[in-house]
C-alpha positions as CSV (number, residue, x, y, z in Angstrom):
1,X,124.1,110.3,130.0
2,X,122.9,107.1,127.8
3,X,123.4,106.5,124.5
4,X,120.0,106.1,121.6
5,X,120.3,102.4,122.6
6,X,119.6,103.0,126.8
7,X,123.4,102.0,127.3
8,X,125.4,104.0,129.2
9,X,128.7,105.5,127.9
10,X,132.0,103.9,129.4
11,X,133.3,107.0,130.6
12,X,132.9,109.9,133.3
13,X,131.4,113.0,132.6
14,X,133.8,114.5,135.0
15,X,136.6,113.8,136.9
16,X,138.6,115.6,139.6
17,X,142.1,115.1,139.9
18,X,145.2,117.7,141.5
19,X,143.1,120.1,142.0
20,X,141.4,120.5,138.5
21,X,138.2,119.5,137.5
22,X,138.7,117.0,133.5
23,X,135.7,116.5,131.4
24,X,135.2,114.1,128.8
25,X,133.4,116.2,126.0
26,X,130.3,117.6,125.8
27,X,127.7,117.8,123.3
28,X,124.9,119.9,122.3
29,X,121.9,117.8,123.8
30,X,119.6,119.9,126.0
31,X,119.6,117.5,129.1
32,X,116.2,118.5,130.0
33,X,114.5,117.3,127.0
34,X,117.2,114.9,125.2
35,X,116.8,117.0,121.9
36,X,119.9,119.0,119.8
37,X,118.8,122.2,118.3
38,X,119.9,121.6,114.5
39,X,121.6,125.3,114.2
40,X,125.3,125.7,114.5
41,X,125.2,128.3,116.9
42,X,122.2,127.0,119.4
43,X,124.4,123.6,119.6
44,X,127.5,126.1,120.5
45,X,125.4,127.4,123.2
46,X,124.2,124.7,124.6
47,X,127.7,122.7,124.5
48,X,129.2,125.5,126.6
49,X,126.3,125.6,128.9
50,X,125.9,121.6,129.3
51,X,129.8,121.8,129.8
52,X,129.3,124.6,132.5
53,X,127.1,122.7,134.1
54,X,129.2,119.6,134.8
55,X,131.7,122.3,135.9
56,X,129.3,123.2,138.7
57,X,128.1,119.7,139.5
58,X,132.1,119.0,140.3
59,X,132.2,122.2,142.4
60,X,133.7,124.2,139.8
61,X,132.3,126.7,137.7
62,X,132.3,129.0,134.2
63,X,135.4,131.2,135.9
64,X,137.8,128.7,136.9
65,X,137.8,127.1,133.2
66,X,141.4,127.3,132.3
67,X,141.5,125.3,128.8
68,X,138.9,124.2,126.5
69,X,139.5,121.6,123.3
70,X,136.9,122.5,120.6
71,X,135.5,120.3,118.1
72,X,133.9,121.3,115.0
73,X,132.3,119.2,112.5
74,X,132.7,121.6,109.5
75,X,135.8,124.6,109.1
76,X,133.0,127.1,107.7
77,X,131.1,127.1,111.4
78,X,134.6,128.7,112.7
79,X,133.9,132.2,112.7
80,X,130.4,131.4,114.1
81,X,131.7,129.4,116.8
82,X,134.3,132.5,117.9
83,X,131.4,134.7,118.5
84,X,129.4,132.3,120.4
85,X,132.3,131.8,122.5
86,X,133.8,135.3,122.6
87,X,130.4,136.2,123.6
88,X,129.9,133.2,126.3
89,X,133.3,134.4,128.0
90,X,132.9,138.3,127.7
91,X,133.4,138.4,131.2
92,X,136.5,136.6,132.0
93,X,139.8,137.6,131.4
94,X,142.0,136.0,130.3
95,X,140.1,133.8,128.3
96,X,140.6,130.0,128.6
97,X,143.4,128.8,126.5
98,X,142.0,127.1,123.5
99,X,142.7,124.7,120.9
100,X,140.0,124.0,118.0
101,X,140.0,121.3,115.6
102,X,137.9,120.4,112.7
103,X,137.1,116.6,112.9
104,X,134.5,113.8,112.2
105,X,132.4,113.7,115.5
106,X,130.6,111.0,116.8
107,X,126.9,111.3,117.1
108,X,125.0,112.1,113.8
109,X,124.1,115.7,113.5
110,X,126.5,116.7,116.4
111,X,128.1,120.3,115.1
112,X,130.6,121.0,117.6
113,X,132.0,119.4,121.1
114,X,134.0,120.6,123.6
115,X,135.9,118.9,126.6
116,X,137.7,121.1,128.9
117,X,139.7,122.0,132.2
118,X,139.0,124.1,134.8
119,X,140.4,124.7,138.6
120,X,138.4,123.1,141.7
């Protein structure tokens, strides 16, 4: 990850500790191409699948998440963002715990970030 300026961020993406796998949060840029889709619920998606991803690079995965912070830009996207992610984690039960806040986020035209926790 670099920031617009080619600098990279002082921070890990992930970070393995006790058994449980901590990221730092995770936005909506498509790491193939470097672009954010400008809809709420395309950022959503890709947030949760960037943040799967990092899971999987830290030999975790989607099914051993067991908490996830949200972060929206905007109280209206709520109800969007809890059918993106209802639908993400359809298959697992019991869901991740969850806490969601509404908050200023970083990056210009960033909609929603999410750090989480997951088991090794």
């Amino acid at each position: 990850m670099r920031f617009s300026d080619g600098t990279e961020p002082p921070l890990s993406q992930a970070i393995v500790s006790g058994g449980l796998v901590f990221t730092s949060g995770q936005g909506p840029l498509d790491p193939a191409t470097n672009e954010m889709p400008a809809d709420f619920a395309a950022q959503a998606t890709q947030v949760l699948s960037n943040l799967v991803a990092v899971f999987e690079a830290a030999g975790s995965g989607k099914d051993r998440i067991v908490k996830c912070t949200c972060y929206l830009s905007d109280r209206k996207d709520f109800p969007e963002f809890n059918r993106v992610y209802r639908e993400f984690f359809a298959d697992s039960s019991p869901l991740p715990a969850r806490t969601t806040v509404v908050a200023q986020l970083v990056r210009e035209g960033v909609l929603v970030e999410i750090d989480a926790v997951a088991e090794v």
